[in-house]
Backbone as CSV, one residue per row, in Angstrom:
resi,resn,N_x,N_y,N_z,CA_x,CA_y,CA_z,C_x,C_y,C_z
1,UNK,53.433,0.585,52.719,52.603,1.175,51.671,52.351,0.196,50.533
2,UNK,53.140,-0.966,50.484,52.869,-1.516,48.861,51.972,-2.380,49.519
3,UNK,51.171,-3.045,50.819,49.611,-3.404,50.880,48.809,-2.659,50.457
4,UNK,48.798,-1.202,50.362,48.156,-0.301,50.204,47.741,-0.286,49.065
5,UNK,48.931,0.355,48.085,49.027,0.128,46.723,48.274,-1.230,46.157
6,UNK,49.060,-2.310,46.923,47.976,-3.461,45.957,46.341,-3.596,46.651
7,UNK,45.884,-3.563,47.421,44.679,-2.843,47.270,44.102,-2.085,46.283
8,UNK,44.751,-0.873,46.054,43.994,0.125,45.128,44.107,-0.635,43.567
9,UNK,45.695,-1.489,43.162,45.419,-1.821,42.271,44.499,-3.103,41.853
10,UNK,44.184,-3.457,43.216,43.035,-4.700,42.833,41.412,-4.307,42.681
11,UNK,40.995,-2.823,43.496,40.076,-2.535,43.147,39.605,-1.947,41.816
12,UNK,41.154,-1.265,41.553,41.013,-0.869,39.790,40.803,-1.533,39.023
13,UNK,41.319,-3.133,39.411,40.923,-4.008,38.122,39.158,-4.529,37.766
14,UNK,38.850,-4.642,39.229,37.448,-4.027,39.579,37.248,-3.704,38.473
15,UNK,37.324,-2.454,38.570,36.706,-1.396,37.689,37.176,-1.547,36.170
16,UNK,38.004,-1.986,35.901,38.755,-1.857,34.598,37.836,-3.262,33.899
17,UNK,37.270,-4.094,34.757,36.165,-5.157,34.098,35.070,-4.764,33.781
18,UNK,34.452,-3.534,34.295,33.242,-3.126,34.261,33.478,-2.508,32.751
19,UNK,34.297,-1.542,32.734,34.327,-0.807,31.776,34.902,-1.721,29.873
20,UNK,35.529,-2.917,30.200,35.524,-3.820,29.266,34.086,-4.180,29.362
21,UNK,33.842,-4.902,29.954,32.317,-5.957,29.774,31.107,-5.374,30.097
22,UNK,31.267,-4.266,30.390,29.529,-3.656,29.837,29.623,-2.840,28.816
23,UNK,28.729,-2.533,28.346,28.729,-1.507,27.054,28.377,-0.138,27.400
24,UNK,28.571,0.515,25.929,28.093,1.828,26.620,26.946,2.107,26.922
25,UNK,25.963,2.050,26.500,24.825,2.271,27.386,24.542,1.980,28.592
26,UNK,25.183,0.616,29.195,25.024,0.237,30.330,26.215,0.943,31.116
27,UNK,27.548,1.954,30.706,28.133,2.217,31.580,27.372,3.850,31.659
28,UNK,26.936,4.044,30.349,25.690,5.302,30.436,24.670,5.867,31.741
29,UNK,23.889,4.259,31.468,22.620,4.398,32.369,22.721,4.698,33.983
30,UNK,21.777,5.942,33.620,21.715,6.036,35.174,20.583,5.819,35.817
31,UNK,20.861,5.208,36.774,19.504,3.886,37.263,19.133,5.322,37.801
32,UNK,17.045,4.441,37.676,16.531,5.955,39.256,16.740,5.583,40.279
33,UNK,16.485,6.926,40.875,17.211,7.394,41.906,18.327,7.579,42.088
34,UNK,19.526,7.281,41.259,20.549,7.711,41.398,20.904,8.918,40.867
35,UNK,22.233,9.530,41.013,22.923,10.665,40.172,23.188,10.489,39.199
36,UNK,24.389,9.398,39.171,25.389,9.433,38.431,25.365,7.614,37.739
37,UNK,25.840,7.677,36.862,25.995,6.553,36.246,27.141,5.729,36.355
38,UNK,27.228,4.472,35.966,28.769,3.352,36.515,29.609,4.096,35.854
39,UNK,29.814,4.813,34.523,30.902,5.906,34.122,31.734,6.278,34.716
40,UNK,30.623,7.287,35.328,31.238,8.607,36.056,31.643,8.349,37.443
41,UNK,30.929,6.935,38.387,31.772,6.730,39.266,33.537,6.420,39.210
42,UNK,33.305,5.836,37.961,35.114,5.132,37.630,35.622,6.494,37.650
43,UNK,35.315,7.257,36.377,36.262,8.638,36.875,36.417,9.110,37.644
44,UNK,35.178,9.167,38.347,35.340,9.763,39.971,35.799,9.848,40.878
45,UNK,36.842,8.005,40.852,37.667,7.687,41.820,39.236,8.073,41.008
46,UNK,38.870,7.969,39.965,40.533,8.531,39.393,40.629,10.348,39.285
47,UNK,40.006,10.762,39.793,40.237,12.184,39.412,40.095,12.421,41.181
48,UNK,39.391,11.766,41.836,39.316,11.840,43.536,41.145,11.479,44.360
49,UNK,41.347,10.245,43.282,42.991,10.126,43.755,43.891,10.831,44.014
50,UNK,43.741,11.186,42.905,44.569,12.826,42.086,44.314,13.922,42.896
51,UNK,43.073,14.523,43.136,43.048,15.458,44.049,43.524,15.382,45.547
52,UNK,43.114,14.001,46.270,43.845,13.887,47.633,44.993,13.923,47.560
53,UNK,46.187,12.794,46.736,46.965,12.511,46.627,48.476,13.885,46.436
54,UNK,48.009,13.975,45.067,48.547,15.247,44.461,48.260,16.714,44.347
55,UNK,47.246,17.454,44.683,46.984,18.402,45.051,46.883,18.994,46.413
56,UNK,46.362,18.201,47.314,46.619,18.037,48.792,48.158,18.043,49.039
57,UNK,48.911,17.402,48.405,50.859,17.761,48.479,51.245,18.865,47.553
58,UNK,50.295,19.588,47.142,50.614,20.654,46.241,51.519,20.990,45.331
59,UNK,51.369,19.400,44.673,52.015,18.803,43.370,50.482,18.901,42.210
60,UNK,51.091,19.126,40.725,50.133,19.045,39.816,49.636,17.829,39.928
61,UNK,48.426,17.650,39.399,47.859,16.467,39.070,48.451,16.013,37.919
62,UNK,47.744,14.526,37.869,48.547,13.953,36.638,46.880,14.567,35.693
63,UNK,46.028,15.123,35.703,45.215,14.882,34.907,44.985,16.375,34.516
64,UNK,44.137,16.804,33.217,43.953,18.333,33.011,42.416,18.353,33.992
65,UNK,42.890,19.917,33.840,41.611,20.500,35.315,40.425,20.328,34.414
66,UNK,39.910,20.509,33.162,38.866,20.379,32.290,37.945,18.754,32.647
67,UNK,38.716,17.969,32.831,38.467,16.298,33.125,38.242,16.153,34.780
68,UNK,38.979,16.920,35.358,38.969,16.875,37.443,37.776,17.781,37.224
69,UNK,37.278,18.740,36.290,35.807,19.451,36.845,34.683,18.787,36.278
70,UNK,34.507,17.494,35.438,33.399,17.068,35.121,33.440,16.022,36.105
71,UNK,34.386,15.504,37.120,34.099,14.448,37.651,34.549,14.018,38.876
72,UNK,34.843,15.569,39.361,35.117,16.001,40.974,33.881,15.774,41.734
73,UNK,34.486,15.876,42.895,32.594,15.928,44.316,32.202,16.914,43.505
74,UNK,30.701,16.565,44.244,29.887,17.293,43.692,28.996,17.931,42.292
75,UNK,29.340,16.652,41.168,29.419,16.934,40.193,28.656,15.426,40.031
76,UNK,27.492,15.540,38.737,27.073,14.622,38.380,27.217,14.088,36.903
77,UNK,26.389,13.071,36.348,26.754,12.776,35.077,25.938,14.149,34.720
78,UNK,26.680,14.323,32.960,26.023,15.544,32.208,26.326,15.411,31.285
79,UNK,27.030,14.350,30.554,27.107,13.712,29.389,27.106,12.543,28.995
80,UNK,27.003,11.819,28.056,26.976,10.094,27.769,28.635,10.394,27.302
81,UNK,29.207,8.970,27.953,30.807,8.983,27.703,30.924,8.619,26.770
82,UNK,31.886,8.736,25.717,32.041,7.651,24.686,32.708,6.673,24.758
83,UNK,33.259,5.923,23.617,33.971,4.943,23.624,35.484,5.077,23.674
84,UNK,35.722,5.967,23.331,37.280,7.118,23.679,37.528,7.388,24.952
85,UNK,36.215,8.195,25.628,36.626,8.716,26.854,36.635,7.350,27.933
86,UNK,35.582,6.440,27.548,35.905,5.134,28.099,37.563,4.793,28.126
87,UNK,38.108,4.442,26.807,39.098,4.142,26.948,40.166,4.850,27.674
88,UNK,40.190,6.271,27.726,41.006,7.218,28.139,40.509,7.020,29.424
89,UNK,39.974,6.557,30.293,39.839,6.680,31.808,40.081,5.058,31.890
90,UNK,40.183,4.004,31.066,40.539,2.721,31.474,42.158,2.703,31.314
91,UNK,42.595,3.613,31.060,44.300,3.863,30.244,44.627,4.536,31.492
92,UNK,43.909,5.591,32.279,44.091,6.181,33.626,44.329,5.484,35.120
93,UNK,43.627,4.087,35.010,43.435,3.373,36.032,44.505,2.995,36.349
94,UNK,45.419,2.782,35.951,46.510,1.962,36.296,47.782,2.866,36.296
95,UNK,48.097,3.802,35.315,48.780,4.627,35.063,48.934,5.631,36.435
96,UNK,47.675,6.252,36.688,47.972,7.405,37.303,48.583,6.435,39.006
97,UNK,48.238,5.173,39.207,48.739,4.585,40.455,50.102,4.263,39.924
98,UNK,50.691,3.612,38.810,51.964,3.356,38.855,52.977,4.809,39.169
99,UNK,52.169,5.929,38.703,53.183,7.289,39.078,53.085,7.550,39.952
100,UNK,51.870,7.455,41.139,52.024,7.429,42.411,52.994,7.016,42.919
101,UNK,53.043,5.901,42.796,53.881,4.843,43.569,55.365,4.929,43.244
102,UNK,55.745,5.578,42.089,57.175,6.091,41.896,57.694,7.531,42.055
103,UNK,56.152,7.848,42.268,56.900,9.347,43.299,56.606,9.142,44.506
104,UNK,56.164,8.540,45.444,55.533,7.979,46.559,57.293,7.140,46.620
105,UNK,57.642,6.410,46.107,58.945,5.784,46.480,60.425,6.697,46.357
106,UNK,59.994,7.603,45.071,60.914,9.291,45.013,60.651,10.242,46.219
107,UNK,60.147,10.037,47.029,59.812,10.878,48.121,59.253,12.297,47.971
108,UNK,59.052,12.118,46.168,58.002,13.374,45.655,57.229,14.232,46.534
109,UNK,56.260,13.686,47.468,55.419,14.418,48.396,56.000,14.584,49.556
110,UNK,56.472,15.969,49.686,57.118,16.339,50.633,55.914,17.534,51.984
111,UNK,55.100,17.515,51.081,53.523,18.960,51.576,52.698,18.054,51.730
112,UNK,51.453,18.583,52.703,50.600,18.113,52.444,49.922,18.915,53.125
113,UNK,48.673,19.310,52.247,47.432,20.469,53.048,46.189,19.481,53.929
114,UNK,46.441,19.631,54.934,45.470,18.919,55.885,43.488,19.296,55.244
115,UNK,42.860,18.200,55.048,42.026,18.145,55.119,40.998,17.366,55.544
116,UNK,40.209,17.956,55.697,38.819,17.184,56.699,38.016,16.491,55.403
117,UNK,37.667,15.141,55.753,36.822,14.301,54.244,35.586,14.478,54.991
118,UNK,34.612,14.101,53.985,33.017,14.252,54.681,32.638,13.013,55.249
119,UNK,33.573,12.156,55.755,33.775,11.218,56.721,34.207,11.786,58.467
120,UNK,34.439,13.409,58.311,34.679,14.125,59.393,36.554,13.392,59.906
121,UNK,36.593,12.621,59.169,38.387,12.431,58.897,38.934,13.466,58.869
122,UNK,40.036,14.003,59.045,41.470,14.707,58.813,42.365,13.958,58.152
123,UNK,42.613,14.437,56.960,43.655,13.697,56.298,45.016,14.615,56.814
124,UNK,46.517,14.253,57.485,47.360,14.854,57.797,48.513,14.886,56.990
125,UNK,48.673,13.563,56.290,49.896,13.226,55.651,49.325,12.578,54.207
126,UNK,50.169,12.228,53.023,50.280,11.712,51.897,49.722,10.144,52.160
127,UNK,49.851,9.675,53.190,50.027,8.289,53.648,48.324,8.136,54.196
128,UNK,47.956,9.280,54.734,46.198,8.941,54.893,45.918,9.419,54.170
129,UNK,46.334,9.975,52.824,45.353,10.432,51.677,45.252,9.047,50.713
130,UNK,46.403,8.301,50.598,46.485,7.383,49.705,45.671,6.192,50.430
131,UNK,45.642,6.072,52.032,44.540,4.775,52.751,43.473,5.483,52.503
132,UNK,43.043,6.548,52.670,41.663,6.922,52.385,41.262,6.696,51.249
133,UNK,42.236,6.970,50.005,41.498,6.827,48.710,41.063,5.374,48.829
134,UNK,41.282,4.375,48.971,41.227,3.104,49.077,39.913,2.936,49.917
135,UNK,39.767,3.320,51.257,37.885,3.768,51.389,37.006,4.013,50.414
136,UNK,37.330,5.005,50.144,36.538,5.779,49.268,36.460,5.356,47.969
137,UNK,37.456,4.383,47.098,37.217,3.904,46.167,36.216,2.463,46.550
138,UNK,36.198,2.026,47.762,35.245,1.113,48.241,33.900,1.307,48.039
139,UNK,34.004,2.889,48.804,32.258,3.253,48.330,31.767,2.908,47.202
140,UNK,32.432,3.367,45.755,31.540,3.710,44.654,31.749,2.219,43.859
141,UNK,33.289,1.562,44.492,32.626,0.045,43.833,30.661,-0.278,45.060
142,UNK,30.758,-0.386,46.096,29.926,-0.518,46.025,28.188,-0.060,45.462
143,UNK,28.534,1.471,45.209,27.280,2.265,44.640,27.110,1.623,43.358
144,UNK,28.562,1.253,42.423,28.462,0.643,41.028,27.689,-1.005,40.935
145,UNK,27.992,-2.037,42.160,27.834,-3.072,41.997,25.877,-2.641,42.398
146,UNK,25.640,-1.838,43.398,24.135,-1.164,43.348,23.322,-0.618,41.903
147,UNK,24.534,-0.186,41.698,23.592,0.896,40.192,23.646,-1.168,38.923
148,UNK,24.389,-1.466,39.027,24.474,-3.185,37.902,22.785,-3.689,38.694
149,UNK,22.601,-4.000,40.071,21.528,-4.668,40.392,20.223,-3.644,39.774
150,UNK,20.442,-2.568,39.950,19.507,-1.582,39.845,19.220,-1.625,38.144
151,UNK,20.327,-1.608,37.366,19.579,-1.906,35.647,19.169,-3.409,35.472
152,UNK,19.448,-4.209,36.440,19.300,-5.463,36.065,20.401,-6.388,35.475
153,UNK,21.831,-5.570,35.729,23.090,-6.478,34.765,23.444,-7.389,35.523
């Protein structure tokens, strides 16, 4: 598991550059044709963690449900972030994986509710929820490095 882990924490840093070195408007903008803006993908993958990870083992999340419903599936941008909530989801990136990984080594996740991803996957165990997130955080770096070509950054 700690290939795993450093994976996810190398794609976070990914992300944790975007959200330093663009501004807000540019983590704002949502290119056309898209949904959602480079923002709301970053949250997207930290509140997506959380739900496979920790709710799927039917452990709390580390995050409040008010923050997992603006930026769960199915959910698009519907506000401009600020410079707070920026920071409060760049303070998330790293955090909510280091508690993974020390309840993940506490043997914390002992459940896990089988689910099907819209990859037609079955997630069975804690162990394909945490490789999947690592997919799936692949996607939206790539939709993000799409939506940067798409404003022109």
């Amino acid at each position: 598991m700690n290939f795993t882990f450093d994976v996810t924490i190398k794609n976070r840093t990914i992300f944790k550059s975007f959200l330093e070195n663009l501004d807000l408007e540019q983590l704002n903008k949502v290119p056309e044709g898209y949904n959602n803006n480079i923002f709301w993908n970053i949250a997207h993958t930290v509140v997506t963690q959380q739900i496979l990870v920790y709710k799927l083992s039917g452990l709390p999340m580390l995050l409040e449900e008010d923050f997992v419903d603006k930026y769960k599936k199915g959910t698009k941008t519907e506000h401009e972030a600020t410079q707070a909530e920026v920071d409060f989801v760049k303070g998330l990136l790293f955090s909510t994986i280091e508690k993974t990984k020390e309840d993940y080594t506490n043997r914390v996740f002992q459940t896990f509710h089988e689910y099907t991803v819209t990859t037609k996957s079955t997630l069975t165990t804690v162990e394909e929820a945490i490789a999947f997130n690592n997919f799936h955080e692949g996607i939206h770096l790539g939709y993000i490095l799409a939506q940067k070509r798409a404003l022109k950054i």
